[in-house]
N, C-alpha and C positions, 0 to 999 in steps of 0.2 A: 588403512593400508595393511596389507597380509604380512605377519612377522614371519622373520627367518628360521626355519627351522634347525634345532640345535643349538636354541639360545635358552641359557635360563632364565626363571624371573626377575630374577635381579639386573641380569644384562638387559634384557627388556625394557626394565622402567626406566632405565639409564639412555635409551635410544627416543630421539625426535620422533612423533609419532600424531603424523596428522590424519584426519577424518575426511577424505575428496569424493564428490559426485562430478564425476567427468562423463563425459562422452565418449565412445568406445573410438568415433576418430583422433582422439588428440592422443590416444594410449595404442593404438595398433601400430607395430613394429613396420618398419618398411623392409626392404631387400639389404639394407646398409647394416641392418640392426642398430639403427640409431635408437635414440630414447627422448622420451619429451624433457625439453628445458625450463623452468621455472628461472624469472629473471624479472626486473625491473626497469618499465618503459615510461615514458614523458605520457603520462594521459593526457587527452587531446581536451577534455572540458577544464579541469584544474592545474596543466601548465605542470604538477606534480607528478613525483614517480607513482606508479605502482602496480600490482603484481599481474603479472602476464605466464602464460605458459606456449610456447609453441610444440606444438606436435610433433611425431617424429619427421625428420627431412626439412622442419620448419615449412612445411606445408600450410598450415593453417596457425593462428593465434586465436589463443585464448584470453578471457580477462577472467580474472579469481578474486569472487565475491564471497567476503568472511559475515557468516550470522553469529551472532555471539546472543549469550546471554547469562545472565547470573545465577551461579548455583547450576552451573550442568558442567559433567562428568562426562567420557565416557568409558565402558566395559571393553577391554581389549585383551581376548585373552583372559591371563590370569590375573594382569595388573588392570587398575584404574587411570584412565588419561586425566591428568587434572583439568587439561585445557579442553573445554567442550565446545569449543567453537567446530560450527559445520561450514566444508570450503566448497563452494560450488563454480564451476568452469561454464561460460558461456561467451560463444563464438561469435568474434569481434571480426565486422571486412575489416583489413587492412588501409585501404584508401583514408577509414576516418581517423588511423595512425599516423600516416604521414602527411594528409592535408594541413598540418599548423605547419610543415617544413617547407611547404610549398608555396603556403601562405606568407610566410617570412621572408621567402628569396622573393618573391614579388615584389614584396612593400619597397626595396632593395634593387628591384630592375635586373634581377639575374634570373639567368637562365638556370637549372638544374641539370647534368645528365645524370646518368641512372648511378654509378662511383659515388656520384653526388648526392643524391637524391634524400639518405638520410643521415646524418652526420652526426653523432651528440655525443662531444666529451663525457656530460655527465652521465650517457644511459647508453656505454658504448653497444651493449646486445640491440639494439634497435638497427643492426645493421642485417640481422636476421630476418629483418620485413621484408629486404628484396629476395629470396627467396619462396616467398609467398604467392600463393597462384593467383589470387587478388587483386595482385598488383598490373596484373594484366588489361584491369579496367580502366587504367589510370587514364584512358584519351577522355574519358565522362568528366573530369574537370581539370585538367588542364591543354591547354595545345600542346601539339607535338613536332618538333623541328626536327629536320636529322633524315637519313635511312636506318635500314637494319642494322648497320653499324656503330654509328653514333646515334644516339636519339637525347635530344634535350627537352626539360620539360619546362613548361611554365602555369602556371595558376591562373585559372578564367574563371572570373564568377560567376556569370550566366551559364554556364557549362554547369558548374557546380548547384550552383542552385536548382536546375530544372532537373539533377540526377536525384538532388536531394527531396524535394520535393514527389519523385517516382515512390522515394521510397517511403516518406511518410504517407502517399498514398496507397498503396500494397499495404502497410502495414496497419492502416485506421479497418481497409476491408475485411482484415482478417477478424480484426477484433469485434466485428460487425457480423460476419461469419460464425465466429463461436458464442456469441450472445455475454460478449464482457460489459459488465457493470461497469463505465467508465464515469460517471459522473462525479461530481463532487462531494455526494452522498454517501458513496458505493459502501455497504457494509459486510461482513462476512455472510456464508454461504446459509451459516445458522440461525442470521438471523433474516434471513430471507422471508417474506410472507409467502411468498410461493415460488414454487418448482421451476413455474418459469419464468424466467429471470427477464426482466425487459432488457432489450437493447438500447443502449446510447442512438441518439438519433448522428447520422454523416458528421455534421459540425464538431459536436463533442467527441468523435472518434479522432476525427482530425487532431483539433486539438490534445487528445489525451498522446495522440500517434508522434505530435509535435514534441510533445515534451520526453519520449522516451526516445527519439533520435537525438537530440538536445544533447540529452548525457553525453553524447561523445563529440560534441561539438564548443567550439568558447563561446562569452556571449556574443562577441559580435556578429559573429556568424549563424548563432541561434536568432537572435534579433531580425537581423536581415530575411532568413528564411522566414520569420512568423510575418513580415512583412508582403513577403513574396507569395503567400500562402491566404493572405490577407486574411489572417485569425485577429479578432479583435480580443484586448486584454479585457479581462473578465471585471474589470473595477471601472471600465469605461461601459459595459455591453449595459443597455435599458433591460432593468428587472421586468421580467417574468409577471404580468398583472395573476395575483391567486383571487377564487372566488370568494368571497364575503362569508367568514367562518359564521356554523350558527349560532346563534344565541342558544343558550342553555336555557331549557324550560323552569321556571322558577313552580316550585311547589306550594300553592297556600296552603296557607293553615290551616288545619284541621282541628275542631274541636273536638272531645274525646264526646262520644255519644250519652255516657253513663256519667254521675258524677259521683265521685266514694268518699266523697268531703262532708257530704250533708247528709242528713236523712230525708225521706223523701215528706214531702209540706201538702200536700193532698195536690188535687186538681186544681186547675189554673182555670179561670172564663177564656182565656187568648190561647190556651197552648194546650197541645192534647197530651193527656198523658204516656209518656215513654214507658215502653215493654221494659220490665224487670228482666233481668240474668240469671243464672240456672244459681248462680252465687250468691244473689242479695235473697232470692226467694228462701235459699239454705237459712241464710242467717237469719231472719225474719222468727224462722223457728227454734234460735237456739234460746234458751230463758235467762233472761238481761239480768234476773232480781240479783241484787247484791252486786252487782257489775257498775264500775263508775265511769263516767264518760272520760274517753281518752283526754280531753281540755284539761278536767281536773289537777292533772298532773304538773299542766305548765301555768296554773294561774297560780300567783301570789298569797305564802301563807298569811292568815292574821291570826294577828300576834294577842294571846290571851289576856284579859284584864288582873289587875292581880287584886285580891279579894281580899 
């Protein structure tokens, strides 16, 4: 984030100072001059809060995803930020925020109307959703009762699921489209054997597409969709037959052609005599006299008689 100009260093390291990759829509001012709001929502997979940002006009939401890691700093300026976590912004529809709410007044037999629609003591900004242009899709899963005056909502599954489904399909295409590594395997780009990267085959996009709408979904509504979608879990699906690895060639033995252990015992009647080396012919010419055979060294002294 850009400091203020006409602060010192010292006032600096004294100010909260976070590191955001945003998107130029959640940061462009509208005609109100509003600003984006940072605040905490009911996440729709964990039942838990956490960090959302909406845009100006609360047009759009965002969800703010923290990379952290150990021993990173960063340069700001003239100070150092101790905290080097990097905060990345990525646009969340609205509909998979307020589907648990929807889902709740069902189980319940109520109807919603729009007043209504998100309610939460404990994460009162969640009131900011109906603002959201998003929400305008809401007929995709649930029915709609009412006129333009009153409109009530209520939660249909088959609605829900066949939107949800659209969109794990759109989304497995894509990943299909840009030749994403989706398998179970998948490694980094460096260690790729080659440039071109194979494409997951339809099923496994599916599925990999399955598990990234999941995130904003609870289980049981992930469950039901992988149902509906009729992905089969990976610890029931029949392995994959590989072909038959081959056997490693075993190398015989080889005996050494020359032998440097013995001296050569003349001609054999069975065996023909072996080409000498450019090395024993040498030797053959150095003169032995006085020279004791290497054995002498390791056989056993005797011991002299005493006279």
């Amino acid at each position: 984030m850009p400091k203020k100009s006409g602060t010192s260093p010292e006032d600096e390291k004294e100010q909260s100072q976070w590191v955001f990759l945003a998107e130029e829509s959640a940061l462009t001012q509208d005609i109100d001059n509003s600003k984006p709001v940072i605040c905490r929502l009911r996440h729709p997979r964990t039942d838990d809060g956490a960090m959302f940002m909406f845009s100006c006009g609360d047009t759009l939401v965002h969800e703010i995803i923290v990379f952290q890691e150990e021993y990173r700093s960063w340069f700001v300026g003239q100070t150092v930020q101790e905290d080097g976590s990097l905060y990345l912004t990525t646009r969340v529809d609205p509909i998979f925020l307020v589907l648990p709410y929807l889902i709740k007044a069902e189980k319940k037999g109520k109807l919603m109307t729009s007043d209504q629609l998100v309610i939460d003591d404990d994460f009162p900004e969640c009131n900011r959703l109906l603002s959201c242009t998003g929400l305008n899709e809401l007929h995709h899963v649930c029915d709609i009762k009412g006129d333009d005056d009153l409109k009530a909502y209520r939660y249909n599954k088959d609605k829900t699921l066949l939107w949800l489904k659209l969109k794990v399909t759109k989304l497995a295409d894509r990943l299909q489209e840009k030749r994403i590594n989706v398998s179970s395997g998948a490694a980094a780009a460096s260690y790729v054997k080659s440039l071109k990267t194979e494409a997951g085959s339809k099923d496994d996009c599916i599925r990999y597409a399955h598990g990234m709408v999941s995130d904003y979904l609870n289980e049981e509504v992930s469950q039901e969709l992988q149902e509906y979608l009729g992905i089969q879990n990976l610890q029931d699906a029949t392995p994959v037959s590989e072909p038959p690895t081959k056997k490693a060639k075993l190398v015989e033995k080889v005996d050494p052609e020359e032998n440097y252990y013995s001296t050569p015992t003349g001609k054999s009647g069975s065996q023909k005599p072996k080409k000498e080396s450019v090395a024993q012919k040498k030797l053959k010419q150095v003169d032995k006299s006085g020279m004791k055979n290497i054995a002498s060294f390791f056989s056993p002294k005797v011991k002299k008689e005493a006279k």
